[in-house]
Each structure stands twice: as C-alpha cells, then as structure tokens.
C-alpha positions in Angstrom: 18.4 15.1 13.7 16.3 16.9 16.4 15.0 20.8 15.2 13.9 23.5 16.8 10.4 24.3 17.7 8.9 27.6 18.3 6.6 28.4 21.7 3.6 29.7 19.6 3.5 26.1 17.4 5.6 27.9 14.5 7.7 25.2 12.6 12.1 26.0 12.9 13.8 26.6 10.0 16.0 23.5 11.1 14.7 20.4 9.6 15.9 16.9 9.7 18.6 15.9 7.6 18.4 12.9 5.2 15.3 13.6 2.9 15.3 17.4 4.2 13.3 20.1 2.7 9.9 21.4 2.5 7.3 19.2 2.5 5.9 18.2 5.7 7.4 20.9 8.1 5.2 19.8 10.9 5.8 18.8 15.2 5.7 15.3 16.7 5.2 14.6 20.2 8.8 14.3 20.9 9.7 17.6 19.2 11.5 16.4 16.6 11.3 17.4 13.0 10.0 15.1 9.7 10.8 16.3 6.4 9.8 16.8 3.1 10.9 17.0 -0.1 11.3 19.9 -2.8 8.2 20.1 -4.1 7.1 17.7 -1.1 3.6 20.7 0.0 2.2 19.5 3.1 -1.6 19.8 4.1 -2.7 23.6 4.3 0.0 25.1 2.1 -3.3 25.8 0.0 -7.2 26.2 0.1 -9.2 23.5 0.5 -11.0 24.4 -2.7 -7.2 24.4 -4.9 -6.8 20.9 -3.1 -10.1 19.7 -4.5 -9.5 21.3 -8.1 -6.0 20.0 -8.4 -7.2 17.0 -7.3 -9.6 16.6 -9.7 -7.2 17.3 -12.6 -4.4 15.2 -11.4 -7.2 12.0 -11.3 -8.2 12.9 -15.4 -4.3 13.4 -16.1 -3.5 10.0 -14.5 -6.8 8.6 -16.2 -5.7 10.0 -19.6 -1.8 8.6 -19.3 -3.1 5.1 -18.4 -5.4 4.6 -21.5 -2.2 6.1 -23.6 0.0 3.6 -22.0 -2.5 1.1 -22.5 -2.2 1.8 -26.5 1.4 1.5 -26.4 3.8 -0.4 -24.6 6.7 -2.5 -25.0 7.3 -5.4 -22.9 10.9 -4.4 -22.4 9.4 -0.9 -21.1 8.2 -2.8 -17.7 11.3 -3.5 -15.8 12.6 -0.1 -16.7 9.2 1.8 -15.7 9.7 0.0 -12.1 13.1 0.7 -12.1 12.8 4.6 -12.8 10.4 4.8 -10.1 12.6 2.9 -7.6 15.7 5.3 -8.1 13.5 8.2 -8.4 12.5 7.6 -4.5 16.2 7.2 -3.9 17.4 10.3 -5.6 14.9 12.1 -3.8 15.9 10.9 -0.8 19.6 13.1 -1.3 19.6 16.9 -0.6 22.3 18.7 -2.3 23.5 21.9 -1.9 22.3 25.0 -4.1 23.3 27.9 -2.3 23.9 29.1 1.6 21.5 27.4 4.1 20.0 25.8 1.0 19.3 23.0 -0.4 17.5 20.7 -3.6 16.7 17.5 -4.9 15.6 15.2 -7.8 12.7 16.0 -8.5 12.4 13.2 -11.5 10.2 14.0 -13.8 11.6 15.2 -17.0 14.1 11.9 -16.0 11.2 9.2 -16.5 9.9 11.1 -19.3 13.0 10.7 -21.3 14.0 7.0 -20.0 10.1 5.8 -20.7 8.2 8.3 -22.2 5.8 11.3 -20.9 2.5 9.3 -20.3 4.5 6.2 -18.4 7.2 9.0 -17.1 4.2 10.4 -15.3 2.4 7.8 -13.8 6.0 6.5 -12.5 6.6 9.5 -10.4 2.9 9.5 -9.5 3.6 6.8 -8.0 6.6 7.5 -6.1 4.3 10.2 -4.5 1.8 8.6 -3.1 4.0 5.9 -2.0 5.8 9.1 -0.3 2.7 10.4 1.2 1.3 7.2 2.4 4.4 5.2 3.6 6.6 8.1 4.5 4.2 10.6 5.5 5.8 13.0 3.1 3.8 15.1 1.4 -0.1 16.0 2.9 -2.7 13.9 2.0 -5.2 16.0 1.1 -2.3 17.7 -0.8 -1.8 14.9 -3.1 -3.7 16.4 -5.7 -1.4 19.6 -6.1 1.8 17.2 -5.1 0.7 14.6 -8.2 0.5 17.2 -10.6 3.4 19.8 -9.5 5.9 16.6 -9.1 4.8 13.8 -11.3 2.8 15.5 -14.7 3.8 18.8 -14.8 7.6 17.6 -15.3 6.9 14.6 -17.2 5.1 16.8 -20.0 7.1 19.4 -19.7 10.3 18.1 -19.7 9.4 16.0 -22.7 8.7 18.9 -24.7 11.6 20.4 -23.8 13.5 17.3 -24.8 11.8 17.4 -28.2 12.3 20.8 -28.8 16.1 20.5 -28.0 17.0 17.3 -29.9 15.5 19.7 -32.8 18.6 21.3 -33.0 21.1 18.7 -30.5 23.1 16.4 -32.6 21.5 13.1 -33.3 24.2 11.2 -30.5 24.3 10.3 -27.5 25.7 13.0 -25.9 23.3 15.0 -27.9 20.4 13.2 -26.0 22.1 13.6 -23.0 22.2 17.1 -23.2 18.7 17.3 -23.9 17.8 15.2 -21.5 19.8 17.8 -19.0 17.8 20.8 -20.1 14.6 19.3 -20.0 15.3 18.3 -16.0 16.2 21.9 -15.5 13.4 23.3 -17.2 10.9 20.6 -15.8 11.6 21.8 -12.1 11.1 25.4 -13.0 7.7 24.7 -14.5 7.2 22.5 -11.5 7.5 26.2 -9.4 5.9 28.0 -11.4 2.6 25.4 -11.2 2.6 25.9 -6.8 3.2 29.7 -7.8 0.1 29.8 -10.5 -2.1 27.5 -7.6 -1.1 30.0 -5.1 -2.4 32.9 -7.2 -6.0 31.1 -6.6 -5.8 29.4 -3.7 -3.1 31.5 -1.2 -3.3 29.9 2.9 -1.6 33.3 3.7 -2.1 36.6 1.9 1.6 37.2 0.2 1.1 38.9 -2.9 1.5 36.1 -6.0 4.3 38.0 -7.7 6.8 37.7 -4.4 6.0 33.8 -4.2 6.6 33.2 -7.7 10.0 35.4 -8.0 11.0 32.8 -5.1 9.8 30.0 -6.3 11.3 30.6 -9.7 14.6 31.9 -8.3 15.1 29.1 -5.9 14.0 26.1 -8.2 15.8 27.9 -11.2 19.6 26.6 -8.6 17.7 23.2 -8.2 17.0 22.7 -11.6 20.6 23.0 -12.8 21.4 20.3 -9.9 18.3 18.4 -11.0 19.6 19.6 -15.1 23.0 17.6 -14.4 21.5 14.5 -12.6 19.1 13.8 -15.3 22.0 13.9 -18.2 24.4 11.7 -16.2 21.8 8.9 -15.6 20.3 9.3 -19.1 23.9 9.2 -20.2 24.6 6.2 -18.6 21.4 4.2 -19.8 22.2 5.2 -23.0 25.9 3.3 -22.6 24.6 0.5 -21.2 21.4 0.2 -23.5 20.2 3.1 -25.4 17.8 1.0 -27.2 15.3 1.3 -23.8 15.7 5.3 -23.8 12.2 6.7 -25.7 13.9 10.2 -25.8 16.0 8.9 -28.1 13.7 7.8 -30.3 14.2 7.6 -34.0 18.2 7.5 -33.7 20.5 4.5 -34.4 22.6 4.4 -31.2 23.4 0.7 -30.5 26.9 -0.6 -30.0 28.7 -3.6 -30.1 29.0 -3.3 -26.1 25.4 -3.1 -25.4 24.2 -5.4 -22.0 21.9 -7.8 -22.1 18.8 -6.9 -20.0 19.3 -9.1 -17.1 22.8 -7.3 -16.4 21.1 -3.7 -17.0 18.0 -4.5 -14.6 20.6 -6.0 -12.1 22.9 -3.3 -12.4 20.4 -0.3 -11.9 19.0 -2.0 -9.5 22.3 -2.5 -7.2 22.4 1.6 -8.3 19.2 2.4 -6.6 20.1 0.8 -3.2 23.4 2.2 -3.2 21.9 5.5 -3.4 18.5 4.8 -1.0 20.7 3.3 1.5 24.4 4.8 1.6 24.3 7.9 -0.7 21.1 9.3 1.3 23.5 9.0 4.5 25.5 12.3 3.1 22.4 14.4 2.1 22.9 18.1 3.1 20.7 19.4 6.1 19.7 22.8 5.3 16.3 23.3 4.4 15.2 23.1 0.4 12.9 24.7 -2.5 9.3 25.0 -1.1 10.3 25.4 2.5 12.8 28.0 1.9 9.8 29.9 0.2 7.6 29.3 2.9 9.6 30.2 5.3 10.7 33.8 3.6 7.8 34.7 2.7 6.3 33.9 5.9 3.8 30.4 5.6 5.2 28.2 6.7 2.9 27.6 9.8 0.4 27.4 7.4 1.6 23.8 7.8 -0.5 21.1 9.2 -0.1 17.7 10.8 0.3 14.7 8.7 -2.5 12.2 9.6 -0.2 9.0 9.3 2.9 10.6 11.0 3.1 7.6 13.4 3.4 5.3 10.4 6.2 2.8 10.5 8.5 4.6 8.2 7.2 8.3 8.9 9.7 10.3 8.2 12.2 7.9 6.8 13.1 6.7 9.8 11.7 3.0 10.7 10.2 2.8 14.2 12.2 0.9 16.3 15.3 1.1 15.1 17.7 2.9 17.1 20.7 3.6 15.2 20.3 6.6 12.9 21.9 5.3 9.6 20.5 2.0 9.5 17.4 3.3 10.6 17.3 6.1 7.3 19.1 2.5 5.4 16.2 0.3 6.1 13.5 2.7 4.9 15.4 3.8 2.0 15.6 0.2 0.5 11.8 -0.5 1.5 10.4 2.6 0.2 12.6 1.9 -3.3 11.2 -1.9 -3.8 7.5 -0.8 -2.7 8.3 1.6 -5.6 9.7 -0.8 -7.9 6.8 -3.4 -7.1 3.8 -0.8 -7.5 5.8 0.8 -10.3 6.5 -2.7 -12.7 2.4 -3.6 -11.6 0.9 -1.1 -12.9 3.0 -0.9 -16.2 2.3 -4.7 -16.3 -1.3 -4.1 -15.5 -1.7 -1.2 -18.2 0.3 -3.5 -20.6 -2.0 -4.0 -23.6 -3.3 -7.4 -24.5 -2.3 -8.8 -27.8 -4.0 -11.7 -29.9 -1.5 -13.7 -31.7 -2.2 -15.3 -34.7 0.5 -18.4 -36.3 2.2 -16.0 -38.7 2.6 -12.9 -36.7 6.1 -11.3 -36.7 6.3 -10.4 -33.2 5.8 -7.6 -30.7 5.4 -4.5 -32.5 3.9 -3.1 -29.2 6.1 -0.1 -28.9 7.2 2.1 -26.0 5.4 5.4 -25.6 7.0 7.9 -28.0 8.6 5.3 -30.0 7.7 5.0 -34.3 5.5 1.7 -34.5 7.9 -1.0 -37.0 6.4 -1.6 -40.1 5.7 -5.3 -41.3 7.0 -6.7 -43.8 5.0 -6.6 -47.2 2.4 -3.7 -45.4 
C-alpha cells in the first residue's frame, strides 16, 4: 500500500494498489500514495487556460446530452442508466494487467453508450467522474473539465459510432452486437488518448514534444483498449441474455427469447454484480502503475502533478478514514462510491425524464430510449 517518495517532492512510480494508475499521483502527510485511474489527470497535467477551454466544452456537451435525453427516454431506461453508472465505478476500481509493470482499466464509455445510448451513455460516466473527483479525490478538480470530456463524451460518442459503423457489416445477433459492442470499447479508449494527446499539443505543463506523448498515449491505451474491448462485449453479452430488449445498440433487431427476465430479477441481479465487483473483485486489482501515469512518468511529467484539495475527504483515495483493516476499508468505499453512483445516476435520468400528458385513449409510452426507432400508432 505505502509508495515511495522522492527527496525533491517527485511522485514514485509505485502507487497504491486497488484503483491504481494515473490520476492523482500526489504526497500525503503520511507518505503514502492515492491513486488514480486511466484516464483519471490530476490538477496541473495541463495549462490552466486547456482546463478552462475543456471545461467550457464539457459544460455545452453535458448541456446538449441533457435536452437530447429530455426528448427521448424510456422509463425502463432509468434503472439501467443508474445501474451502468454504478458498475462503471466498480469496474474502474480493478487494474488489470496490459503488459510488464503495467497496468489498465474500464474506462466505460463506449459500455454505457451501447447499454443506454450515446447522450445518456455520456452523462452516466459524467457522473461517475465527478463523483470520483469529489468523493474519492480521484481526478483534479480543476481537471474535471479535460477528465469529463476525455472519460465520459469522448467514449460515449465515439464508441457509438464505432458501434454503428460495425453492426453495418456484423450480423444482425447477438453475438453480432456483442462484437460490436467489443470494438467500440477498444476504439473508445484509444480516441480517449488521443483527446489528452491533442489537449497536450495546446496546453503542454512540460515541454515534451506532442508527437512522443501521443505515440505513448496511443501505444499504451491501444493494450487497454483490447482489455477494455473484451469487458465491454462480455457485459453487453450478458445484458443481451438476460434482456436485450434494454440494450439501445441493438436497436432495430428482434432478439427476445422465451427466457428473457423480468426487470425486477435483472435490476437485482446487476446490482448483486456491481458489489461483487466494488467490494471483492477490486481486492485482486494489479498494482503497477496504468495508462496516463505510465506516460507521465516516461516522458517525464509526472511532477507536474499537484495536490488534490479534498485529499483528506472521508473516502480519499478509496480507503474510508478510520477503518483499519485494508480490505474492508477498500470494501466499504467500493460499495458507497457505487450506490452514490447509482442514486445520482437513476436522479438525473429520472429528472431529465420527459413529462408526458396523457389523454383517455392514448396507447401507452412511446417515449423511447435514446437511439431507439419511435413505435408507430396504430391507424397514424
């Protein structure tokens, strides 16, 4: 658990295991290392004039994907948008590893995209990183705008065209959506690089020449991607057994079964998924450093890092003050940070939900998921 720390205020190349990786490579008083996550940039990775910009487009892209989720959105979409945000966190939470001394994650974009559409799919993960950033103190603060858009939109609408452009030629099944779904999450985290590389270009900390960070970034998050690739198809396999009518990547295609679950044994079942994962799966997660801080620390700034302003926070570090023991400490604020996640997630797609005035012979909701072809009436 402990790292190294360096006599000139460097940050080690050790970080702490559990959610490990680049984000917040920053000291505590008691010398001990917090992490971060793949894509996870801490406070100074970047100009204060990139933070602001980035900022400022992340806010209009969030804007923009709540009035498009306002037009559109299926009641049975709400449990499923807190849901994907919930095992989202978790997943992040577990490091696996991509090659010697290093290490990725989910990054869980392209994943929402496809289980509930691009403009949902983004606010979802948006969400899961400011939660991150404010609860966990993972992820800079005055880096959210850069984090939102590298981890949450660029992913969500990058992935999904990847999806679409895929199922163009996939067969119209489910293991041809799964597929898809597979490519997409690789391709989402490699776009997700190649946005820090392209912000670096304008708004460097350190001055290493924009072609060396993005070969790195690419070459890294390329490895990632194929763990983040297989991850996606699994999970979007599996909601597609269970009930492949709530998947809006698969759109258009006919893929109920006899043994589809009701909706009650679905939510209860993901849900007993995402703790298993936050709590006891995020127990194994590899400790070498990952993605962003492997770059950083290669191509030499990574002390560009700065302090996190709510490092003392209860759960800094996904670790809960107070709590001795290692694993149930990493346990406890696994499960909390996944049902603040859930909670936040399934009120704002309740919130953005869009109201509808029934009259005595309408035929029902024909508010559809984002993505999904709007049901015709009968004699329209």
């Amino acid at each position: 658990m402990a790292g190294r720390v360096f006599d000139d205020g460097r940050f080690p190349v050790h970080v702490r295991r559990g959610h490990a990786g680049i984000g917040l490579l920053r000291m505590i008083r008691n010398n001990r290392i917090r992490s971060g996550g793949s894509m996870h940039a801490p406070d100074g990775f970047l100009t204060a004039g990139t933070a602001v910009a980035t900022g400022v487009v992340s806010a209009g892209g969030i804007g923009l994907a709540l009035r498009r989720t306002r037009e559109a959105l299926a009641d049975r979409a709400v449990p499923l948008a807190g849901l994907t945000g919930a095992f989202v966190f978790a997943g992040q939470m577990v490091n696996f590893p991509i090659a010697a001394g290093t290490t990725g994650h989910l990054l869980g974009g392209a994943l929402a995209a496809v289980l509930v559409g691009p403009w949902l799919g983004a606010l979802v993960v948006a969400v899961v990183v400011v939660v991150q950033a404010l609860l966990f103190a993972d992820g800079g603060l005055t880096a959210l705008g850069y984090n939102v858009l590298n981890m949450a939109l660029v992913p969500a609408f990058g992935g999904w065209a990847i999806l679409r452009l895929v199922r163009r030629i996939a067969p119209a099944t489910r293991r041809g959506i799964a597929v898809a779904a597979g490519l997409a999450g690789l391709g989402s985290v490699v776009l997700a690089s190649m946005a820090f590389s392209l912000e670096w270009l304008f708004g460097a900390s350190a001055p290493v020449p924009f072609d060396r960070v993005l070969a790195a970034m690419v070459g890294v998050h390329t490895l990632i991607g194929i763990g983040e690739g297989i991850i996606t198809g699994l999970v979007v396999s599996a909601v597609l057994a269970s009930r492949p009518d709530l998947v809006v990547g698969a759109d258009g295609l006919d893929l109920a079964g006899p043994r589809t679950r009701g909706i009650g044994r679905f939510v209860v079942g993901a849900g007993v998924a995402t703790l298993v994962v936050a709590a006891g799966v995020s127990q194994f997660a590899a400790d070498d450093p990952d993605g962003l801080q492997a770059v950083a620390e290669e191509q030499g700034f990574a002390d560009r890092a700065g302090d996190h302003g709510l490092s003392s926070s209860v759960f800094a570090d996904y670790a809960t003050r107070g709590v001795a023991d290692e694993r149930v400490s990493l346990a406890l604020a696994g499960v909390a940070g996944a049902a603040v996640t859930l909670a936040v997630g399934s009120g704002l797609a309740l919130a953005a939900r869009p109201r509808r005035d029934r009259g005595p012979d309408d035929p029902g909701d024909d508010v559809v998921a984002p993505g999904e072809a709007r049901p015709s009436r009968p004699g329209a």
